[in-house]
C-alpha positions in Angstrom: 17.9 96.5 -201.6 18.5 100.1 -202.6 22.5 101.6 -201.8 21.0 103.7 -199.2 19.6 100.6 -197.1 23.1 98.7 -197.7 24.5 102.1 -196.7 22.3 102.6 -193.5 23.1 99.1 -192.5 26.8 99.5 -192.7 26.3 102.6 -190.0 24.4 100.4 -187.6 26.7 97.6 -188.1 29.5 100.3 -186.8 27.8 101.7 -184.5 26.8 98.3 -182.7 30.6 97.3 -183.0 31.3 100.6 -180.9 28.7 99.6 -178.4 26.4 102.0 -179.5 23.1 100.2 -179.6 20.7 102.4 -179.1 21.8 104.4 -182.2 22.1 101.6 -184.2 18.6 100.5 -183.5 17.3 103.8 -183.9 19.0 104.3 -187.5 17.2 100.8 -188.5 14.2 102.0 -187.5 14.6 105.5 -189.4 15.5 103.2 -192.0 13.0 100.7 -192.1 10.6 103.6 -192.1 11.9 104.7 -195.2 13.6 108.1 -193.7 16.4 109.8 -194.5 20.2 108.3 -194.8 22.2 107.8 -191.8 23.5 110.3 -190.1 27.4 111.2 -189.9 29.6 109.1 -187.2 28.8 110.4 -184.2 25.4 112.2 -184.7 22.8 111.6 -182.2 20.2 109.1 -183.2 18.5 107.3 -180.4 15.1 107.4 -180.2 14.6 106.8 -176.1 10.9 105.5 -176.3 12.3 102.8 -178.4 12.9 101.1 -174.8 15.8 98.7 -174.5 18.0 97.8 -178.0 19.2 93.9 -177.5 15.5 92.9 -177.4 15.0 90.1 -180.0 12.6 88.1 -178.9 10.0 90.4 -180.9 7.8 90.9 -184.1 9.7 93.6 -186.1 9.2 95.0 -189.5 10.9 94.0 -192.3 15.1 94.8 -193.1 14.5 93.8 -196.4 12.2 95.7 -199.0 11.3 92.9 -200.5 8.2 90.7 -199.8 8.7 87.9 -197.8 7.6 84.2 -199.9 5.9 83.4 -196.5 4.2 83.1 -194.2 1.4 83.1 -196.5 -2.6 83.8 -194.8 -4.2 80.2 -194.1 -7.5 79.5 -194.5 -8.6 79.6 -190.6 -8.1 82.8 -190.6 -6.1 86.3 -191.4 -2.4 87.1 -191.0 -1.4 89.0 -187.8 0.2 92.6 -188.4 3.2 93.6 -188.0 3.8 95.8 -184.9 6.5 98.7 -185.0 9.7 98.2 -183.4 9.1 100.9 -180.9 5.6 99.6 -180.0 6.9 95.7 -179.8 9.6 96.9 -177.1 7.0 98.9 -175.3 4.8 95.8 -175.2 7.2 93.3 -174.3 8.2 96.0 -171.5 4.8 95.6 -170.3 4.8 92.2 -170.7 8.2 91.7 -168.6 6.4 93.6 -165.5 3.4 91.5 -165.3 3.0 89.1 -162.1 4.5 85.9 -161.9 2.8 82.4 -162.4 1.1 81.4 -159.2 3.8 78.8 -157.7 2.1 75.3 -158.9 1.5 72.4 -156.2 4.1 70.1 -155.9 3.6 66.7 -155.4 5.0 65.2 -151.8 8.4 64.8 -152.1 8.9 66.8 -155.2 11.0 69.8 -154.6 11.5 72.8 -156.9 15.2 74.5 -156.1 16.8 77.6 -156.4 20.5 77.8 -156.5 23.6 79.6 -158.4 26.6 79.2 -160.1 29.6 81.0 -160.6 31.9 80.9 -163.2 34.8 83.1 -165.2 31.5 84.5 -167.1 30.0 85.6 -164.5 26.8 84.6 -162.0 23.4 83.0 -163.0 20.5 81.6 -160.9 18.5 79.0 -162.0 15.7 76.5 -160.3 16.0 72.7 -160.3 12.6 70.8 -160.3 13.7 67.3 -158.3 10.9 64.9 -158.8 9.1 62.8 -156.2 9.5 60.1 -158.8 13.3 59.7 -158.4 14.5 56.1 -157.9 17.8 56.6 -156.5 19.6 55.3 -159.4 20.8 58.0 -162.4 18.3 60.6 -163.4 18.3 62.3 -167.0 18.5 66.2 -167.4 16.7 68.5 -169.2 17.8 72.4 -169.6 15.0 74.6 -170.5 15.9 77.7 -171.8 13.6 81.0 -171.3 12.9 83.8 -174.1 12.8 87.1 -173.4 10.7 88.5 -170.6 10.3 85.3 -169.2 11.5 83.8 -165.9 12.0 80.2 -164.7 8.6 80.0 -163.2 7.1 81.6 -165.7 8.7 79.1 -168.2 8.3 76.1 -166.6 4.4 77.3 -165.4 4.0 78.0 -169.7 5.9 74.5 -170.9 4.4 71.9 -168.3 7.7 70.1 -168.4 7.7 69.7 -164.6 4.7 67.7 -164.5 6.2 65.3 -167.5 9.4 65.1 -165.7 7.4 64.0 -162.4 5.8 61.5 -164.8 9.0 60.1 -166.3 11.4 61.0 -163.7 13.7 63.4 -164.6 15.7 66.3 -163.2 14.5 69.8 -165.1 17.0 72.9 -165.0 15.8 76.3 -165.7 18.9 78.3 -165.5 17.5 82.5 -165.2 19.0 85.5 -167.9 18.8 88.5 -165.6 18.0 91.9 -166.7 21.6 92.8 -165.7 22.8 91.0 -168.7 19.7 91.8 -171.1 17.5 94.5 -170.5 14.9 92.1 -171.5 16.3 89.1 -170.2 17.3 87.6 -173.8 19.8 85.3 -174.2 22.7 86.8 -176.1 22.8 84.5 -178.5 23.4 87.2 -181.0 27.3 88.6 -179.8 30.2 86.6 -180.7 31.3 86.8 -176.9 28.2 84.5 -176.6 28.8 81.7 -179.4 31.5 79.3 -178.4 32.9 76.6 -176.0 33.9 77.7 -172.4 33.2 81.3 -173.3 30.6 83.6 -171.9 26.5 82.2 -171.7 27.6 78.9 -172.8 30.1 78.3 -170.5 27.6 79.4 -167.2 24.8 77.1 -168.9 27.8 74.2 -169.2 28.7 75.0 -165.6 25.2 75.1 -164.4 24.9 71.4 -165.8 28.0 70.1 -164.2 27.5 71.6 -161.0 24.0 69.9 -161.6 25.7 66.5 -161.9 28.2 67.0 -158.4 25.2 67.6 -156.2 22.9 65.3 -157.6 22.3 61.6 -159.2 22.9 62.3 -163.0 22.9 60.1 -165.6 25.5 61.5 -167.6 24.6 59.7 -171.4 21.1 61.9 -171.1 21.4 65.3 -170.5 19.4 67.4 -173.0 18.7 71.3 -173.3 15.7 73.0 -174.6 14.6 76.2 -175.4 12.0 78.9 -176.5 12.8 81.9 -179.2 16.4 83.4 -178.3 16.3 80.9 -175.7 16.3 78.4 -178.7 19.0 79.8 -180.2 20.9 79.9 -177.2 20.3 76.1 -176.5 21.3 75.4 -180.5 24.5 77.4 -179.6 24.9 75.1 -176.3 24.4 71.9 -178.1 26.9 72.5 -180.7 29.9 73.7 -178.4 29.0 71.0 -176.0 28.7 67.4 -177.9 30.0 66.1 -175.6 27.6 67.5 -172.5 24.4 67.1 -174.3 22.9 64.0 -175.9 20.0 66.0 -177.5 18.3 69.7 -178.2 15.2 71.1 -178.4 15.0 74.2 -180.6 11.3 75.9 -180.5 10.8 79.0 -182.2 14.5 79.8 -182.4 17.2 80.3 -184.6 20.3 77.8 -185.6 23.8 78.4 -184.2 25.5 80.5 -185.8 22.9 82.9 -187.6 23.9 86.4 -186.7 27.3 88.0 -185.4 25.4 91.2 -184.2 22.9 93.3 -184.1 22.1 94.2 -187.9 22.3 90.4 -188.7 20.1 89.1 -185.9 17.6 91.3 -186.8 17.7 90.1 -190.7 18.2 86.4 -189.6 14.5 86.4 -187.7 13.0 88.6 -190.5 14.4 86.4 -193.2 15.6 83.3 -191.9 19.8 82.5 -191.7 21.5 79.4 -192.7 23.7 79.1 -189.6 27.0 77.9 -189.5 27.8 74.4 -191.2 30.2 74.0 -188.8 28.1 73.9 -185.8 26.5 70.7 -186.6 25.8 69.7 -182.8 23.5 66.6 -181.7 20.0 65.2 -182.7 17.8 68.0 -182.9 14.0 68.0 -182.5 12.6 71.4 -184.2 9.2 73.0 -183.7 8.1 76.3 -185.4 4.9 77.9 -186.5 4.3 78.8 -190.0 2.9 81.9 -189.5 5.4 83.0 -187.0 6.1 86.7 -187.5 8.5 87.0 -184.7 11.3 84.7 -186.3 11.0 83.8 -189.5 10.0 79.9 -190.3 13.0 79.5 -192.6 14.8 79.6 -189.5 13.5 75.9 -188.0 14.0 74.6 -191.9 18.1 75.5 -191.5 18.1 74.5 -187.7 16.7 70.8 -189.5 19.8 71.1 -192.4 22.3 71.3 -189.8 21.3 68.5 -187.7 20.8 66.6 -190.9 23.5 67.5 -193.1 25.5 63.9 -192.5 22.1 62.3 -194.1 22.0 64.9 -197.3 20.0 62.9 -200.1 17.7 61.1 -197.8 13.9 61.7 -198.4 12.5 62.3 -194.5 9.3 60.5 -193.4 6.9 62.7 -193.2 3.9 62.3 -190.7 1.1 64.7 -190.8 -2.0 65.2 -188.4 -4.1 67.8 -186.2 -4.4 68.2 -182.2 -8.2 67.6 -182.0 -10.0 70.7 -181.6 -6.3 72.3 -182.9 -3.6 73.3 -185.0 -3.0 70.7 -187.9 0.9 69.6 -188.2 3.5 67.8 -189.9 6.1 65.5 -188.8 9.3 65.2 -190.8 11.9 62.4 -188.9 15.5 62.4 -190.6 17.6 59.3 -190.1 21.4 58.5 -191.0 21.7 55.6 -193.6 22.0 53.2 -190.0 17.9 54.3 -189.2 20.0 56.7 -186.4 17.2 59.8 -186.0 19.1 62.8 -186.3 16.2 65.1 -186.4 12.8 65.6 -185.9 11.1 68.7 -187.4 7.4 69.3 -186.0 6.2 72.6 -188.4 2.8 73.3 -186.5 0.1 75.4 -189.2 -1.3 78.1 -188.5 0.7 79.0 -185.1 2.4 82.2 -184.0 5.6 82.6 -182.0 4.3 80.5 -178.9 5.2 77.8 -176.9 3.5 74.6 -179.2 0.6 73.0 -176.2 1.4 75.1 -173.5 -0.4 76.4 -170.9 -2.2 79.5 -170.3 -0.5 80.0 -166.9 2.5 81.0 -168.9 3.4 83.5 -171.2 4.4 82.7 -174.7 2.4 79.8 -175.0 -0.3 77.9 -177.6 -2.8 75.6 -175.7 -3.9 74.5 -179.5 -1.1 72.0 -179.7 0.7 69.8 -180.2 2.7 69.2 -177.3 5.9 70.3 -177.1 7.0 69.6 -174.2 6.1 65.9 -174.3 7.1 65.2 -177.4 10.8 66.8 -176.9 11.1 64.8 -173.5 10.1 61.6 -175.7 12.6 62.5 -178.1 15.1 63.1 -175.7 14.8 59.9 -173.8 15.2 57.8 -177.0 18.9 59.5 -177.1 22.2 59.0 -175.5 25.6 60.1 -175.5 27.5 57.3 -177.3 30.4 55.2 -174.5 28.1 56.1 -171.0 26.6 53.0 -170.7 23.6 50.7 -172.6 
């Protein structure tokens, strides 16, 4: 890395601590492009057609001038291109105007709910699928997570988890970023004001959960959270400030807590991949990623794995490996603690982009090619519980 890119990133990095962040992506671009050095303090540099800044839940060019090791072009078939930053935000602009999911049938007695919560952070919405399946004892919870662009319908049309939480009985929560917070309705997983216990996005998803758990029949040993690209990140950032909340994550596509402190380093951390902090261990972890993702680097799911894993360092993993007929092939690597405890399960899926693993087409963001997700989180999930709440 040349002193003029180091110096160039230095500028952004001060110009995104002074809120400035459509100058600081605008200088990454002029840098990335190979232009000329920063410009002094002050100096105009925003490029407006470069849409909103805090989008980063995108393919973007490189920060780095070097190649990257992978992912490397598979046999069934070519590499997509990198899009420029300016066209990526004007696509996912395009993408975050297009028509909802058609509301999907509910079975009788199901209901799908939409309520609020309030807290020191602020306000968000989110829907509650209630199945018709429900018992009346203790129900387990799941938290999905939306990237950017995406809604609550459109995530839980994309994912399918409704359907296997009618089929295994379960309360889903899809709690909503709005544009008001994130141009792009990213979750901020990216701003230090976003990264900790009973602070900021954490504490409104925390408060969503427990407010959750007053108005309805929780079973409080199995709540989980899940989530999709910076919604992934923003669920491994839940998990780890919250231990004690959430039995289990699900990070797809995402990012592990504590990969970036701004703007510059989110950026480098999906190009690149990040380690994450070793601190922020958080609970069992089941991890899908593609390996030719070119929207967050695949390095990203290996140090999600490393973190949930890092109390088992020195243990080989078993590793599983098939293919979704008619699909993308896969491999399975299931980490356990010297008792057989599974602390992580890491599903890297060839061949796939940056897309929801067996979605559905009625969703954005998604890969009908397999394998599924969605079932095999929930699966996960329900083999998990917070130690002391019961059997």
């Amino acid at each position: 890395m040349t002193d003029r890119f180091r110096s160039g990133m230095a500028e952004a990095t001060r110009l995104t601590g002074a809120g400035k962040l459509s100058e600081a992506t605008a200088l990454i671009q002029r840098l990335l492009g190979g232009g000329a050095a920063p410009a002094p303090a002050g100096a105009e540099t925003a490029d407006p057609r470069l849409g909103d800044p805090t989008v980063i839940d995108a393919d973007y060019v490189t920060l780095d001038e070097a190649p990257p090791e992978r992912p490397a072009p598979r046999p069934d078939g070519p590499a997509r291109p990198r899009s420029g930053l300016g066209e990526t935000l004007r696509g996912l602009r395009r993408r975050a105007k297009a028509p909802q999911p058609a509301p999907v049938p509910l079975p009788d007695g199901a209901a799908f709910e939409t309520a609020s919560h309030s807290g020191a952070a602020g306000t968000r919405a989110y829907r509650l699928y209630v199945p018709a399946s429900r018992t009346g004892g203790p129900l387990p919870l799941v938290v999905m997570l939306h990237g950017c662009t995406q809604s609550p319908d459109d995530f839980a049309a994309g994912t399918g988890m409704n359907a296997l939480a009618e089929e295994h009985g379960c309360l889903v929560a899809y709690p909503e970023q709005p544009s008001s917070a994130n141009a792009n309705k990213c979750w901020n997983w990216f701003e230090p004001g976003h990264q900790e216990r009973d602070r900021g996005e954490p504490s409104l998803i925390a408060g969503i959960v427990r407010q959750i758990m007053r108005d309805h029949p929780v079973d409080a040993a199995r709540v989980y959270v899940a989530g999709l690209s910076a919604g992934g990140a923003a669920a491994a950032l839940v998990a780890a400030a919250y231990p004690d909340l959430f039995a289990a994550v699900g990070v797809h596509s995402g990012l592990p807590a504590g990969a970036a402190r701004d703007l510059p380093s989110a950026f480098a951390a999906m190009r690149q991949g990040a380690a994450g902090d070793p601190a922020r261990r958080g609970v069992p972890t089941i991890v899908f990623h593609g390996d030719r993702d070119t929207t967050v680097h695949p390095r990203n799911g290996d140090a999600v794995a490393a973190l949930a894993t890092a109390s088992a360092a020195g243990r080989h993993p078993a590793v599983e490996r098939g293919r979704v007929p008619g699909g993308h092939a896969y491999s399975r690597a299931v980490h356990a603690d010297p008792s057989g405890r599974v602390l992580c399960e890491q599903w890297t899926v060839h061949g796939a982009g940056h897309a929801w693993a067996g979605g559905s087409p009625s969703g954005s963001y998604t890969d009908p090619r397999g394998p599924d997700a969605a079932r095999e989180m929930l699966r996960f999930f329900l083999a998990h519980r917070l130690p002391g709440n019961g059997p």
